[in-house]
Backbone bond lengths (Angstrom), bond angles and torsions (degrees), N, CA, C in turn:
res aa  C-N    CA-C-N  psi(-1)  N-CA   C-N-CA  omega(-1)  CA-C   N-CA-C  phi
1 X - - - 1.464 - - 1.533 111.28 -
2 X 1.575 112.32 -50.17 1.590 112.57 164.84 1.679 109.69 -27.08
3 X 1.208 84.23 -88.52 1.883 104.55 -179.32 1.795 117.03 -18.07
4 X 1.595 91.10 -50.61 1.704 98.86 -170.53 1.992 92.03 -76.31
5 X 0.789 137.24 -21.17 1.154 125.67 -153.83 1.990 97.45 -97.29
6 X 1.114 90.95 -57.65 1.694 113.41 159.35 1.770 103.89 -26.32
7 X 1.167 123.05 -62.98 1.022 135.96 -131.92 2.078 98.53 -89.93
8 X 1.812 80.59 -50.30 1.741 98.23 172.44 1.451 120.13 -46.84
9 X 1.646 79.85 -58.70 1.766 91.10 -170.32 1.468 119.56 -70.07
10 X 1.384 135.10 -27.81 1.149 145.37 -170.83 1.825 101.54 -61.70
11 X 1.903 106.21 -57.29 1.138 130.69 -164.77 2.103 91.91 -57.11
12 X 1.566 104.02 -61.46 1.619 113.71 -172.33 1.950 97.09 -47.94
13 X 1.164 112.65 -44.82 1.678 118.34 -178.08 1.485 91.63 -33.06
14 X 1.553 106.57 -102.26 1.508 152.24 177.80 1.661 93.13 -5.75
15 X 1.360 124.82 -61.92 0.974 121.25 -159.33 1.435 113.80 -90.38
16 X 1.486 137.99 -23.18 1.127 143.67 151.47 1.598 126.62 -51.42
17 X 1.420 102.46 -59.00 1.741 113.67 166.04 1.609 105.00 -77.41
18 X 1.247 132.44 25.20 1.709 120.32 -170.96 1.784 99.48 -78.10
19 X 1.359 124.62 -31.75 1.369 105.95 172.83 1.520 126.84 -87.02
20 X 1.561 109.53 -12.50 1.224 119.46 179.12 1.934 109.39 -60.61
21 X 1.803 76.43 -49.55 2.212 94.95 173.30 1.151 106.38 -46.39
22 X 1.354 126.93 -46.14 1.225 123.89 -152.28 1.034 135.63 -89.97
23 X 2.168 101.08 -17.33 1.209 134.36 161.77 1.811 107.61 -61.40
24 X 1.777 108.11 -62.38 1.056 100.96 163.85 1.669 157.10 -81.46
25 X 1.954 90.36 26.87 1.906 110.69 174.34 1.679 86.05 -94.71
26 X 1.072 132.58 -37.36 1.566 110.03 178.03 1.153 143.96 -88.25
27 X 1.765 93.11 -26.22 2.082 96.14 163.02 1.494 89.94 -62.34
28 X 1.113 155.41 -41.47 1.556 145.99 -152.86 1.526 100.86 -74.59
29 X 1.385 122.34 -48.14 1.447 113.81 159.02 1.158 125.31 -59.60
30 X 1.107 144.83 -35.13 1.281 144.20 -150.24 2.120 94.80 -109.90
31 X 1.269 108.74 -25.81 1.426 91.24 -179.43 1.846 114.89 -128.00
32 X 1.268 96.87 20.74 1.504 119.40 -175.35 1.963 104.63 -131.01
33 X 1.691 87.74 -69.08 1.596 69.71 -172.04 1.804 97.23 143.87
34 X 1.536 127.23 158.40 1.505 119.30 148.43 1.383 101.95 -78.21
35 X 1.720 97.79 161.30 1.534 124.81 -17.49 1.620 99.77 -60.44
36 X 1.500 92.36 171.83 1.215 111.93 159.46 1.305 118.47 -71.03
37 X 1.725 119.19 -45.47 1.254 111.98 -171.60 1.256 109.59 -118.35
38 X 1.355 120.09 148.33 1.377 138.89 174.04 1.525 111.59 -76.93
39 X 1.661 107.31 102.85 1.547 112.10 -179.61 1.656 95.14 -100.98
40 X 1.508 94.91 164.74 1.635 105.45 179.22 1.714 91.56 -168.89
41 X 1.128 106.63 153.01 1.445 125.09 178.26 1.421 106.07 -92.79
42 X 1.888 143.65 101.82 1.078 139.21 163.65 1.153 125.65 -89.65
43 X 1.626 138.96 -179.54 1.271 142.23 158.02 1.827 107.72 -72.65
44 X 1.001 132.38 131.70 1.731 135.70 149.71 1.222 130.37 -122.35
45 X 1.160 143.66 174.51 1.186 124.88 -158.15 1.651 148.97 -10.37
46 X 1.086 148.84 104.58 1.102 133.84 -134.40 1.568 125.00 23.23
47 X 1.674 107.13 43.88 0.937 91.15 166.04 1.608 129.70 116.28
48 X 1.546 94.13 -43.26 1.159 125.61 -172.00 1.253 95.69 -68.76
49 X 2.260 104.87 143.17 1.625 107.11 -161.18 1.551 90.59 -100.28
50 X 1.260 117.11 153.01 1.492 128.66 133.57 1.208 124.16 -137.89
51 X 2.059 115.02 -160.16 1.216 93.51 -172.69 1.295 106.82 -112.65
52 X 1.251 130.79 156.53 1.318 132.99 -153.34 1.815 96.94 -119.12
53 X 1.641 108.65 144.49 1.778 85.52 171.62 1.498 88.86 -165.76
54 X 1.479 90.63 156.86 1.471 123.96 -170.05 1.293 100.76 -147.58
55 X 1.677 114.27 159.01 1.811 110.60 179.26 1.530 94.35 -85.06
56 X 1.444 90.21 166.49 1.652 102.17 -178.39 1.403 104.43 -67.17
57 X 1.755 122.12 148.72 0.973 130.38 152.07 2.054 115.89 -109.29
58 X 1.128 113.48 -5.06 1.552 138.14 -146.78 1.323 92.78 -117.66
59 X 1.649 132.16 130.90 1.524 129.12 134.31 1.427 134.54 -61.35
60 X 1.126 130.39 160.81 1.563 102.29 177.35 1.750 127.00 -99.18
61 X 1.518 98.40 23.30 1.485 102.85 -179.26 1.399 130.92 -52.04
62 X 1.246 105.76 151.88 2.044 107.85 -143.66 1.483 75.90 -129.02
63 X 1.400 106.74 169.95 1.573 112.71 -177.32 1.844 101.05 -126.40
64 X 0.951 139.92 171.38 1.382 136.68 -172.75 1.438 142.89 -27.36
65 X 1.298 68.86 -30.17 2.201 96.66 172.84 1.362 109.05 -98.02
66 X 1.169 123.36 4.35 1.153 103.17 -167.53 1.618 140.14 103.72
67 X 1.548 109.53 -36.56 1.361 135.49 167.64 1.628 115.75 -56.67
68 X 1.475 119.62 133.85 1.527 124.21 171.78 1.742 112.59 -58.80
69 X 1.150 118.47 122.37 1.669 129.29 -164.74 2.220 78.25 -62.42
70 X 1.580 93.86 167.20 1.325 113.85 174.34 1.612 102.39 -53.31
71 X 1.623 110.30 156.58 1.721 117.07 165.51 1.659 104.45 -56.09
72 X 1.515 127.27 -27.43 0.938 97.14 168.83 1.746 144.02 -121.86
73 X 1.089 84.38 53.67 1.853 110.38 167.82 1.412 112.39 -115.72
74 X 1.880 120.06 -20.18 1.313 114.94 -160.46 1.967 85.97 -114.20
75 X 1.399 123.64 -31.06 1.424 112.27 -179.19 1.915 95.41 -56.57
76 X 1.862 98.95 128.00 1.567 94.68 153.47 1.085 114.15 -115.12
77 X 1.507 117.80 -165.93 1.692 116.67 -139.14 1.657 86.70 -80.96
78 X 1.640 119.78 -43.76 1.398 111.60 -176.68 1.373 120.38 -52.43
79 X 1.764 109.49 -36.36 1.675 118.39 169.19 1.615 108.20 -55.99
80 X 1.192 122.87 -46.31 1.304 125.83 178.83 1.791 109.16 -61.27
81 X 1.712 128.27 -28.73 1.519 115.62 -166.29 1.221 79.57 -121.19
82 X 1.690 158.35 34.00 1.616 143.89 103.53 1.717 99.24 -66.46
83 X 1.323 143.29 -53.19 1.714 127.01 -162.13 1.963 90.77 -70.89
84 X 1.647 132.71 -40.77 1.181 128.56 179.34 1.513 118.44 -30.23
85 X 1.444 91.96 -65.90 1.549 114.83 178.24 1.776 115.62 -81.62
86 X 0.969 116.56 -22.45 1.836 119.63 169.17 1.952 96.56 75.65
87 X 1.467 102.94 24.81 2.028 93.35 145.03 1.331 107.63 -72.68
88 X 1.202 124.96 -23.03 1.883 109.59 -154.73 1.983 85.22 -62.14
89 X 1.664 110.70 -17.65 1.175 89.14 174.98 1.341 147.79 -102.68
90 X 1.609 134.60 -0.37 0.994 164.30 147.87 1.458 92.71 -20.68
91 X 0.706 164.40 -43.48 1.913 133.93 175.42 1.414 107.75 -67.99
92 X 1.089 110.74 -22.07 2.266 102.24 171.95 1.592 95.22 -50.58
93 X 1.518 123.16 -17.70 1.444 109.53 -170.29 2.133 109.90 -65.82
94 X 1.360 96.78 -9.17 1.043 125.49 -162.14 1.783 104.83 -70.34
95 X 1.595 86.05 -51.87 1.537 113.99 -165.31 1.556 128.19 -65.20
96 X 2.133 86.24 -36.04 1.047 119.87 154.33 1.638 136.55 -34.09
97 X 1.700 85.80 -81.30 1.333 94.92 169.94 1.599 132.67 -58.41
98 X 1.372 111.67 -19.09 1.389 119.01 165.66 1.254 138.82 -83.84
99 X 1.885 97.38 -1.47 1.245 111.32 169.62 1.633 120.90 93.80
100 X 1.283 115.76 -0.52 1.640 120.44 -173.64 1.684 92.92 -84.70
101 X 1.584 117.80 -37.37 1.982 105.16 179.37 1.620 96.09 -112.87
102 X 1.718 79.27 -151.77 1.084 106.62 173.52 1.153 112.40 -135.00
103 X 1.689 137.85 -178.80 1.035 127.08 164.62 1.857 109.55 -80.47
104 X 1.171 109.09 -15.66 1.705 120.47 -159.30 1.639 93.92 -124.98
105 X 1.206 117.46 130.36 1.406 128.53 175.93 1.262 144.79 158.08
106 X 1.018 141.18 -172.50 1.773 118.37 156.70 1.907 118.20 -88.05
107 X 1.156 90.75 143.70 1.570 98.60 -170.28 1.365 122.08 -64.92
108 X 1.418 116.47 126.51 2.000 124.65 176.59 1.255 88.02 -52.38
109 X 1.313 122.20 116.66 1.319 149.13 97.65 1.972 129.18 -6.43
110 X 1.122 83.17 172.90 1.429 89.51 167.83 1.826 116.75 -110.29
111 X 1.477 113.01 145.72 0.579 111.98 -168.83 2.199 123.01 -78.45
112 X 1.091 107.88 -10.07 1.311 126.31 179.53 1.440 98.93 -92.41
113 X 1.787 134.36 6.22 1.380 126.93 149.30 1.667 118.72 -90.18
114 X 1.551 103.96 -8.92 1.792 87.04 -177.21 1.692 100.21 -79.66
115 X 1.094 161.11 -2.96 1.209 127.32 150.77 1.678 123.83 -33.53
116 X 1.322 85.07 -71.23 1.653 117.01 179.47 1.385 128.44 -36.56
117 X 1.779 125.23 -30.11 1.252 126.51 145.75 1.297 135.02 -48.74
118 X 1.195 116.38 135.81 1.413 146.60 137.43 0.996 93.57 0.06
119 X 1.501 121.76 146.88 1.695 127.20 118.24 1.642 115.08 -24.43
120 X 1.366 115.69 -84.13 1.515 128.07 178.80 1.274 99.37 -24.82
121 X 1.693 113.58 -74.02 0.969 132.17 -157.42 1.597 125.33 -55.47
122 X 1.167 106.36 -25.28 1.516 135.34 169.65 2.001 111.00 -57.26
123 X 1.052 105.68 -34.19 1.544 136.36 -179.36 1.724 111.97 -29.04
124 X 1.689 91.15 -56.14 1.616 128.89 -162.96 1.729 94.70 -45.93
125 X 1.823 101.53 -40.53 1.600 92.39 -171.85 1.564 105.98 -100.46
126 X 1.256 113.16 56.20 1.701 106.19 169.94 1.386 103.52 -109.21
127 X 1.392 124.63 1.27 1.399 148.01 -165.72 2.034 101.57 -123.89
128 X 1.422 106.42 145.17 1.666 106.05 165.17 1.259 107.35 -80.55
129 X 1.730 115.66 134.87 1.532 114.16 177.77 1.171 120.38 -48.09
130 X 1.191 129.97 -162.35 1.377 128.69 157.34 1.570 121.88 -151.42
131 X 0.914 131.16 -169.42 1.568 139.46 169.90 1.375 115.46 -84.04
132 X 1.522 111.40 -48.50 1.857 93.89 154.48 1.697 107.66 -131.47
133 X 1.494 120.58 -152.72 1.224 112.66 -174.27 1.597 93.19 165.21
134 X 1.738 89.27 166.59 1.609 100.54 -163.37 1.723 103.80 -59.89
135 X 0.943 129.41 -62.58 1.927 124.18 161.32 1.417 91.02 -10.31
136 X 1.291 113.73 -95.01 1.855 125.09 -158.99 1.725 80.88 -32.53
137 X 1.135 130.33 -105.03 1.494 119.49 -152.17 1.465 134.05 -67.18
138 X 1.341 97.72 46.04 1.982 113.62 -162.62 1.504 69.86 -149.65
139 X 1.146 169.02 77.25 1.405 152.91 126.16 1.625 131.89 115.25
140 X 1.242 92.78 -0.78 1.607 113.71 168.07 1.578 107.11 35.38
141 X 0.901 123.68 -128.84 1.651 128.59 -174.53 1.442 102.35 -101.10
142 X 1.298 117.40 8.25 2.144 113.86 143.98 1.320 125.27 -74.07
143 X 1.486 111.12 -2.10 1.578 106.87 -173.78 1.366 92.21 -108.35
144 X 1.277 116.19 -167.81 1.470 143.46 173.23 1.706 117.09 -95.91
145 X 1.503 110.54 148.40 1.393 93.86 174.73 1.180 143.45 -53.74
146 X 1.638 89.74 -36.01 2.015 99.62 -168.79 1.728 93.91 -74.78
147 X 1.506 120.37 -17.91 1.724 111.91 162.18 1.646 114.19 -50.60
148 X 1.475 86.00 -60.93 1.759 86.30 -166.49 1.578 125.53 -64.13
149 X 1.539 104.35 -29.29 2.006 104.02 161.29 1.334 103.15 -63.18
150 X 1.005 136.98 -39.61 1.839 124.56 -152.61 1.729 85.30 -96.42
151 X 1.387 118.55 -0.48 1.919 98.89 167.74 1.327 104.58 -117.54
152 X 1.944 124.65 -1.73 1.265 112.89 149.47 1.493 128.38 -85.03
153 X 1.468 101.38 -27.26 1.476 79.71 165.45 1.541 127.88 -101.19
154 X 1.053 125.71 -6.50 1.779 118.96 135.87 1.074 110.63 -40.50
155 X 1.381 135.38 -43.43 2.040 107.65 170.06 1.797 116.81 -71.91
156 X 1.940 104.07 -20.91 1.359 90.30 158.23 1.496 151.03 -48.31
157 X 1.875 85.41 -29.52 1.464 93.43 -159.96 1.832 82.29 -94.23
158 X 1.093 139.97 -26.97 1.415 138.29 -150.22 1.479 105.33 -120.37
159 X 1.365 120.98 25.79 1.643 118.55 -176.65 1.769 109.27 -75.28
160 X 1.160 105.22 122.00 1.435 125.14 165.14 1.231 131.43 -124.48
161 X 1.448 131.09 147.33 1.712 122.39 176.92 1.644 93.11 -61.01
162 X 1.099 146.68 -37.84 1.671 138.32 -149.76 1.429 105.54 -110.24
163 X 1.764 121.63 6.06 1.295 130.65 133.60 1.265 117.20 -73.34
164 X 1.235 108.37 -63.05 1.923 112.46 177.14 1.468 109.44 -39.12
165 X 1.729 115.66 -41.75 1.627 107.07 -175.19 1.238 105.91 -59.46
166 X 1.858 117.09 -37.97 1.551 107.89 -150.23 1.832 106.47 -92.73
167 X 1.283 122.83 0.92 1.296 154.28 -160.48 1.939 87.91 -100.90
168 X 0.991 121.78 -59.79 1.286 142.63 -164.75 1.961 103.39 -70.79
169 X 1.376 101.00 -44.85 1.265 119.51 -178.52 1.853 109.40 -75.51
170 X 1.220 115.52 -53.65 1.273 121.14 169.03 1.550 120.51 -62.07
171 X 1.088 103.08 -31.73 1.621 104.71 172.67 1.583 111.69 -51.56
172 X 1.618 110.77 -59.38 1.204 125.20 -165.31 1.707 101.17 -58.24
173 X 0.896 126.49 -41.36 1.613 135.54 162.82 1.465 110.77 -46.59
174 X 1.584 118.05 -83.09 1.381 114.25 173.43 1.628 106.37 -39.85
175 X 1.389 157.28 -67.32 1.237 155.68 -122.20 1.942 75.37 -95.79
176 X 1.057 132.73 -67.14 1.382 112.77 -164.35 2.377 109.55 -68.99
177 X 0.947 95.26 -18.01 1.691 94.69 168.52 1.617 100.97 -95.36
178 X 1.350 133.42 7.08 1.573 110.85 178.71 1.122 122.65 52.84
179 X 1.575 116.87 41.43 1.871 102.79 -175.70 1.628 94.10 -87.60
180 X 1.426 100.75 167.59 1.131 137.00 133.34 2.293 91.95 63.66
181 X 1.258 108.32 48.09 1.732 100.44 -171.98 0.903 117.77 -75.69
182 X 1.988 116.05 -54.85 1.510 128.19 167.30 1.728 98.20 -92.18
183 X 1.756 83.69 -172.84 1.299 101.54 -160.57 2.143 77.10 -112.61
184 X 1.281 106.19 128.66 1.845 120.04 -177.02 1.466 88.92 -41.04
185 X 1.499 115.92 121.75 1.034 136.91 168.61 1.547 129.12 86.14
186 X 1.558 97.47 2.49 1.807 96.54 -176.74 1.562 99.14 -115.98
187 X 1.188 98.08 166.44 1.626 108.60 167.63 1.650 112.89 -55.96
188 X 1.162 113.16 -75.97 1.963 139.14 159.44 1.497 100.42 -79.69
189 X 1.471 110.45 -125.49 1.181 127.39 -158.32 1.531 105.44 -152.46
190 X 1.785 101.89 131.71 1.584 97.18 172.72 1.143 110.71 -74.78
191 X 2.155 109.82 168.76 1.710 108.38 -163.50 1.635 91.65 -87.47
192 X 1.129 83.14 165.44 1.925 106.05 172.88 1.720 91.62 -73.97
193 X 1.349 111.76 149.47 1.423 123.10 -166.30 1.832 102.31 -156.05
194 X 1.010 112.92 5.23 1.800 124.55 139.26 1.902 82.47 128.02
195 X 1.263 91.55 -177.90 1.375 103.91 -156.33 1.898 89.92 -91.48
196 X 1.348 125.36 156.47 1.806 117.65 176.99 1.792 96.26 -120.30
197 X 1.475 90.63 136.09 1.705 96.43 171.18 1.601 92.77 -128.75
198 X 1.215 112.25 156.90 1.309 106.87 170.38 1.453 122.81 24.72
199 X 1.888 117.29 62.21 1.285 110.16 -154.24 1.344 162.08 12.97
200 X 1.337 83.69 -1.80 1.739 87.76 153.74 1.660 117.60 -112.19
201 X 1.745 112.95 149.87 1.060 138.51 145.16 1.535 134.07 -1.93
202 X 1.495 137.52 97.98 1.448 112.69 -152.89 1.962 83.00 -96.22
């Protein structure tokens, strides 16, 4: 039932917003740059990598060596009012339909954090990610990490279609109030760098 619903709704998205997308694949060229979309290789289901994509919000300016300047020299103001509004994410509809997420779940990550989990924490991928999830509407990138595993995997242990609706429903609320986008004081969000118990590193 997930799947079929997943599958509907993504397709009904895509095709309703298709000129809005299409409006925003060319301001992204024209005031960003190619590509249009921002690919990255994530973890999904157990683990398993694919490619994940969203349009660019980021330039790719490098600093002397060679290295990508901080998220915040390369986020521009248009990257900043696509992450405001959450188009930069509308191609996961993509990801969707091909079956690597979901629309409802915990969010692909990076792949240079699965060492760094928990046991518990490890949990998040016994489930397909998704595009949003109970974290995203409990505090999004205002909370802390060890918040956001212990509210993805509480939707592990508690996943329902009539969670996904109300998960699905709250989103649309948060994305029109702008909660919770950056993390207080960053451009994006700093990386997870392992969970600390008793000051050290697990």
């Amino acid at each position: 039932m997930k799947r079929i619903f997943d599958l509907a709704t993504s397709i009904a998205i895509l095709i309703i917003f298709s000129p809005i997308l299409i409006a925003v694949a060319i301001l992204v060229k024209v005031k960003i740059g190619s590509p249009i979309f921002f690919k990255q290789l994530r973890p999904g289901l157990f683990c398993k990598p694919f490619y994940f994509y969203k349009f660019r919000t980021m330039t790719e300016e490098r600093d002397e060596f060679g290295e990508l300047l901080d998220d915040h020299y390369r986020l521009t103001p248009f990257g900043k009012y696509l992450r405001k509004t959450s188009f930069d994410e509308f191609p996961q509809l993509i990801n969707v339909i091909k079956g690597d997420i979901s629309l409802v779940g915990p969010r692909p990550l990076l792949m240079e954090y699965l060492p760094l989990y928990t046991e518990e924490q490890k949990k998040r991928h016994q489930v397909k990610p998704g595009i949003t999830g109970w974290a995203q509407i409990n505090g999004r990138n205002s909370i802390s990490w060890e918040e956001k595993f212990k509210l993805d995997v509480w939707y592990v242990n508690n996943q329902s279609f009539l969670l996904d609706l109300k998960i699905l429903f709250l989103t649309s609320y948060k994305v029109l109030r702008s909660h919770g986008i950056n993390q207080q004081g960053k451009a994006t969000v700093e990386k997870f760098k392992g969970s600390q118990i008793s000051g050290g590193s697990l």
